[in-house]
KEPAMI-380301 format. One line per field, with one value per residue (C-alpha): residue in three letters; x, y, z; residue number from 1. Coordinates in steps of 0.1 Angstrom, whole numbers, always signed. Layout:
REM KEPAMI-380301
residuo	ALA;...
px	X;...
py	Y;...
pz	Z;...
num	NUM;...
REM end
This chain:
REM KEPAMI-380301
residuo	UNK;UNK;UNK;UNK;UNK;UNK;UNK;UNK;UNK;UNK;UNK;UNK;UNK;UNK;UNK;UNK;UNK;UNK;UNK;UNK;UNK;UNK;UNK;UNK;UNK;UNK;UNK;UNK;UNK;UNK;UNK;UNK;UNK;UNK;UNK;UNK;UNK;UNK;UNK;UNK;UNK;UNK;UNK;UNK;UNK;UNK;UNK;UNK;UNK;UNK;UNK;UNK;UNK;UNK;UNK;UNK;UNK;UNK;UNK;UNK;UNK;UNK;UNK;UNK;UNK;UNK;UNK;UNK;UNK;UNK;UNK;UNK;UNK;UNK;UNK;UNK;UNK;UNK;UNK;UNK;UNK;UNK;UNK;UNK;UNK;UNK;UNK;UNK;UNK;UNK;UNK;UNK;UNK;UNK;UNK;UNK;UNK;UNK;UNK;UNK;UNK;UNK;UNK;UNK;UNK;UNK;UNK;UNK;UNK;UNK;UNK;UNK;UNK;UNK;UNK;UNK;UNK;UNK;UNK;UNK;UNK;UNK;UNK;UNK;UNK;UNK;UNK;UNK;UNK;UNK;UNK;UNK;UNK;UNK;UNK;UNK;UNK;UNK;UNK;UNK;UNK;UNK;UNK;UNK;UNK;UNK;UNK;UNK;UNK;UNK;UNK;UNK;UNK;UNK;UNK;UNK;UNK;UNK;UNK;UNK;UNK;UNK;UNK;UNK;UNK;UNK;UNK;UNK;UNK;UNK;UNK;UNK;UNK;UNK;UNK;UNK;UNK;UNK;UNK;UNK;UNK;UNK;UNK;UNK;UNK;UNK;UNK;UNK;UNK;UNK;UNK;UNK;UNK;UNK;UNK;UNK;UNK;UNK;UNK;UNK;UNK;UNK;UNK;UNK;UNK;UNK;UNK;UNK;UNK;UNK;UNK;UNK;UNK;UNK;UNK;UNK;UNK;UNK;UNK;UNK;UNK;UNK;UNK;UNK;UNK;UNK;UNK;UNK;UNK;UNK;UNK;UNK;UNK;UNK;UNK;UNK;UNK;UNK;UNK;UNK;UNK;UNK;UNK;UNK;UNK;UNK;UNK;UNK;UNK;UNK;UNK;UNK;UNK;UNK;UNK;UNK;UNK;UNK;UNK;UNK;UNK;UNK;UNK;UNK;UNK;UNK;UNK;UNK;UNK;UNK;UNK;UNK;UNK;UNK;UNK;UNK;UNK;UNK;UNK;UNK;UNK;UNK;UNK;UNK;UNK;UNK;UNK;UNK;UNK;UNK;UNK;UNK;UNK;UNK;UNK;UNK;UNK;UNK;UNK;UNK;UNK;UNK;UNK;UNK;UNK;UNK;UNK;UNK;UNK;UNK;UNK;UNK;UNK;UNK;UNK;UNK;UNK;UNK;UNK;UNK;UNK;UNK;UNK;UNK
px	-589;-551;-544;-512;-486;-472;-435;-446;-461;-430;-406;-423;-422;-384;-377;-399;-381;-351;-359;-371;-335;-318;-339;-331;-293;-299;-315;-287;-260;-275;-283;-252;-239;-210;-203;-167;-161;-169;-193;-172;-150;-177;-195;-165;-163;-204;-212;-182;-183;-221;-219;-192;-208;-236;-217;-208;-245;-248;-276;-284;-287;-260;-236;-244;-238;-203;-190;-201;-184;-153;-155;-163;-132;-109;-123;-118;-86;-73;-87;-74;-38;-40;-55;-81;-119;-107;-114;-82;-63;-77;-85;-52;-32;-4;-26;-44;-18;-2;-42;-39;-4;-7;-46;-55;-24;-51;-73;-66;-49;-78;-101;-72;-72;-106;-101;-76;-96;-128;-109;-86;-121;-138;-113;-106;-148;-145;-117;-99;-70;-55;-29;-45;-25;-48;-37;-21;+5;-17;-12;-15;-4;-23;-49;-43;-67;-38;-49;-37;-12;-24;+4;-8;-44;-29;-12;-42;-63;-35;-33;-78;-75;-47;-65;-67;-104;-135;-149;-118;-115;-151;-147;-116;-125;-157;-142;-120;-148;-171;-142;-130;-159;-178;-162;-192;-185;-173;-209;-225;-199;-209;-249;-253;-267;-271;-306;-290;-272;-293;-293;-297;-285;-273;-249;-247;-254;-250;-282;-277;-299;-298;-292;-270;-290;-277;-276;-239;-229;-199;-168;-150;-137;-148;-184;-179;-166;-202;-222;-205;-211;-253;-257;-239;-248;-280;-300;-267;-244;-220;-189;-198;-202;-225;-215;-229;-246;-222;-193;-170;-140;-159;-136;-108;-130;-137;-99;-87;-91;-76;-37;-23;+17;+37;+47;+8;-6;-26;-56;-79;-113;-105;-81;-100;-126;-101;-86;-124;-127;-94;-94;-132;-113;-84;-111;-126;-163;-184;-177;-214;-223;-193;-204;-235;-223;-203;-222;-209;-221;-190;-154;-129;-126;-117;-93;-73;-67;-58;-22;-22;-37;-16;-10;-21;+0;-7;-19;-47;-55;-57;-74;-108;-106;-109;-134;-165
py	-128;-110;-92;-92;-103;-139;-149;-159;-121;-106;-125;-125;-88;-84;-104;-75;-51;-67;-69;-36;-23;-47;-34;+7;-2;-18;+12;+39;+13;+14;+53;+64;+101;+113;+148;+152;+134;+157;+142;+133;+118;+95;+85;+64;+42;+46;+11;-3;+6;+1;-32;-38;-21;-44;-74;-64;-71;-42;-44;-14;+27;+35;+5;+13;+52;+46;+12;+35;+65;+46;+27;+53;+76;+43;+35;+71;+76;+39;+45;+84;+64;+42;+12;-4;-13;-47;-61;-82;-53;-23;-43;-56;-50;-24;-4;-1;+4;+34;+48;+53;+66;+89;+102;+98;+122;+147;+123;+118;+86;+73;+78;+66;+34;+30;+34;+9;-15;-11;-12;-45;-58;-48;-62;-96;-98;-97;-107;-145;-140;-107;-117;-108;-120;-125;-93;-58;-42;-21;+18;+27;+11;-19;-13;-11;+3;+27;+54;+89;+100;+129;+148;+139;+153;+182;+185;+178;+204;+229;+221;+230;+260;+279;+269;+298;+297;+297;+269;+251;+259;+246;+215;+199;+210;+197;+161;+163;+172;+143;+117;+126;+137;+105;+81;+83;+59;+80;+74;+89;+116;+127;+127;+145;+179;+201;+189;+162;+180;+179;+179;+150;+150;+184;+172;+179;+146;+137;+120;+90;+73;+41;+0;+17;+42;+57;+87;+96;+126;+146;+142;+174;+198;+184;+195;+230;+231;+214;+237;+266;+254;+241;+279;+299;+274;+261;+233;+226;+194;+197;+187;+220;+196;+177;+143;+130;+93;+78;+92;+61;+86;+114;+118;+121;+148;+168;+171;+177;+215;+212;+225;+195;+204;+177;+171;+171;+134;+112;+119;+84;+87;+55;+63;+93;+70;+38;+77;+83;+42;+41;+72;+56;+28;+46;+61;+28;+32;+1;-21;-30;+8;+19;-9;+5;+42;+25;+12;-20;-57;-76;-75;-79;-35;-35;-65;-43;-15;-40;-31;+8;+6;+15;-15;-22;-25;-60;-50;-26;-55;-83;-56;-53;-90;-101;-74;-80
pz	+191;+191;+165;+168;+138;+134;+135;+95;+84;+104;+87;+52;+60;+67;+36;+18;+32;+21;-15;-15;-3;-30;-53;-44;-42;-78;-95;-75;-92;-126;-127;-104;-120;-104;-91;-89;-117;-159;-177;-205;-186;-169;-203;-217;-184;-169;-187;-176;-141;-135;-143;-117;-92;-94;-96;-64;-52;-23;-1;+3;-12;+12;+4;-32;-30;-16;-38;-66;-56;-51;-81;-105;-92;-95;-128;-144;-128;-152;-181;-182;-177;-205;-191;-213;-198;-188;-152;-149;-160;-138;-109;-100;-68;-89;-100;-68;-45;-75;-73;-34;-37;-65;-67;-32;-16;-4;+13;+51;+60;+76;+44;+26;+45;+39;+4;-5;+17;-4;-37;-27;-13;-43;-66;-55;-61;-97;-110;-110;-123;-112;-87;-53;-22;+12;+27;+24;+48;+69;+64;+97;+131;+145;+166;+206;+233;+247;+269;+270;+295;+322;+297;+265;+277;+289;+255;+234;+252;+247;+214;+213;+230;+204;+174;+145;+146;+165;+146;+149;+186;+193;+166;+188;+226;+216;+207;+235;+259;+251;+246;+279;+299;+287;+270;+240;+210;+176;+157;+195;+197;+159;+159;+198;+203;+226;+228;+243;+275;+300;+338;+367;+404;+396;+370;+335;+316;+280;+269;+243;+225;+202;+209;+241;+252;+289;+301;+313;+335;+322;+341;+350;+339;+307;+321;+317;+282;+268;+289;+272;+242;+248;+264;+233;+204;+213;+191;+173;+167;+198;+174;+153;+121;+104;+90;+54;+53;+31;+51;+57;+77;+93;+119;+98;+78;+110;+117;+79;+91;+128;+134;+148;+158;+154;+192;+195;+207;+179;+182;+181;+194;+209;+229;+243;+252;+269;+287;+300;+312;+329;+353;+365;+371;+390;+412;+416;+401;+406;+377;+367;+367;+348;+320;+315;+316;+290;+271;+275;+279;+283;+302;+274;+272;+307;+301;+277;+305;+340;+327;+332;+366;+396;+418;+454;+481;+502;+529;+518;+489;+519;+543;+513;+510;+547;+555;+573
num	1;2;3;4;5;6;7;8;9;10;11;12;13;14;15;16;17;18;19;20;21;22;23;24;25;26;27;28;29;30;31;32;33;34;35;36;37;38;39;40;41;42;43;44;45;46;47;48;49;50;51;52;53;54;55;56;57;58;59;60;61;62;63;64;65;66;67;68;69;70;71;72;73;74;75;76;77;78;79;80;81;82;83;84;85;86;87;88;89;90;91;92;93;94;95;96;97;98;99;100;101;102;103;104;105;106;107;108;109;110;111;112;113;114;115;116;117;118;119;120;121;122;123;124;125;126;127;128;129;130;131;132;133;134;135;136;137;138;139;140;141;142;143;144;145;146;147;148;149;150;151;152;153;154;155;156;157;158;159;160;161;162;163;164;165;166;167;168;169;170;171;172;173;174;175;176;177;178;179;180;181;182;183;184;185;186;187;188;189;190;191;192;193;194;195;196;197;198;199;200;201;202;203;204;205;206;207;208;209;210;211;212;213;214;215;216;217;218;219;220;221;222;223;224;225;226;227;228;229;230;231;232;233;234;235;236;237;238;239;240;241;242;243;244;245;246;247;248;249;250;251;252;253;254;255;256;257;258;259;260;261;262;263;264;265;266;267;268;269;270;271;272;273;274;275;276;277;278;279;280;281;282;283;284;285;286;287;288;289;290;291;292;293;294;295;296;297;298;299;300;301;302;303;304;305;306;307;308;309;310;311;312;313;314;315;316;317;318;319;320;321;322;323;324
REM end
């Protein structure tokens, strides 16, 4: 007789498992104490805001963790201006848009970005009659898969090596070197290790795990900047830094403390990566095997690069498709 589960106990399970989470995210909601924020300051609004916060139903400790970070620092920040503990008052798209311009100048504009999304998001949940239109003026630039020029890498690698400080020096070459040398996602980029270096067909290789797990061989000379660092810093986060859970911006985060000149490139881990994607192109990789050193299961990435690769003269293009 199998022993093995039914579809009906798995999925009786997973809704368990779901309630279990719900319930978690409930309690972090209801007994949330801030850190950054005094304890005086938190005891006039802490009634207030838990009760937003879990009208916002997240589904999980995480979710909770940050809507109640954000909420509580929001919240404060009113009621210290005046404001009175009124949802249609606080939660309005004024008062949002002055919060991100006048408390969040320190922030990065990444994390900034991410704040005001949360907080408009947040917002339009519980309140009907604060005037919420469907959508903000972005703060940065739309998004574009836009590849760095052989200058702009050149520039940004300059830009590594004459940082003030070791840690600095290792945090961006690091970045650069697995952006470039192979074309890892941000979330891969931030949890490798040098654990994770290893070595196949006499190539160093960056081992990734997850839902995409491949193992990708380091393009040079971006090779020879992670072996320096698995040989001098070894069992260590290749980036040098160590990313929190709830961290919504971690990239931005990594580079609050980098020297970025102003003729230096912006620096977009996707970019790095479409930079990584389009010289295998150039050199004419076999499309299937550059997918799945990709990480990739469909075209529409490669779609978004056709335009920055070189053209073929006629002949040579009618020579590969007559061949025999």
């Amino acid at each position: 007789m199998s022993t093995a589960p039914s579809e009906c106990s798995s999925g009786t399970e997973s809704v368990n498992r779901h309630a279990e989470e719900l319930a978690h995210a409930t309690n972090v909601v209801r007994g949330y104490r801030p850190n950054a924020i005094r304890p005086e300051h938190w005891k006039l609004v802490a009634q207030f805001t838990c009760q937003v916060g879990l009208d916002l139903e997240p589904v999980d400790r995480r979710r909770a963790t940050e809507t109640m970070r954000t909420l509580s620092q929001f919240v404060v920040w009113a009621h210290r201006q005046g404001m009175p503990l009124d949802r249609e008052t606080i939660f309005t798209p004024d008062m949002v848009e002055r919060y991100i311009a006048v408390a969040c100048g320190h922030l990065a504009e990444s994390s900034r970005a991410t704040r005001r999304s949360d907080l408009r998001r947040f917002s339009a949940a519980v309140t009907r009659k604060a005037p919420w239109p469907p959508r903000a003026q972005r703060l940065r630039g739309d998004y574009a898969i836009v590849p760095y020029t052989p200058a702009e890498v050149a520039r940004l690698l300059e830009v590594a090596a004459h940082q003030r400080t070791a840690l600095q020096r290792r945090r961006l070459s690091a970045l650069l070197a697995i952006g470039l040398g192979t074309g890892a996602y941000p979330r891969e980029a931030r949890s490798a290790t040098t654990d994770d270096l290893v070595e196949r067909h006499g190539r160093l290789c960056l081992r990734i795990p997850g839902d995409r797990s491949r193992l990708v061989p380091v393009s040079p000379p971006h090779d020879v900047t992670l072996d320096r660092i698995r040989v001098e810093d070894p069992g260590s986060s290749i980036l040098g830094f160590v990313t929190k859970g709830w961290d919504r911006a971690p990239l931005g985060h990594l580079l609050e403390d980098i020297d970025l000149p102003p003729d230096c490139p912006d620096l977009k881990a996707h970019r790095l990566r479409a930079t990584w994607l389009l010289q295998h192109l150039k050199h004419r990789v076999h499309l299937n095997g550059l997918a799945q050193m990709a990480g990739v299961t469909s075209w529409k990435t490669f779609g978004h690069l056709m335009a920055y690769l070189p053209p073929i003269d006629e002949a040579s293009l009618f020579e590969e498709l007559t061949r025999r």
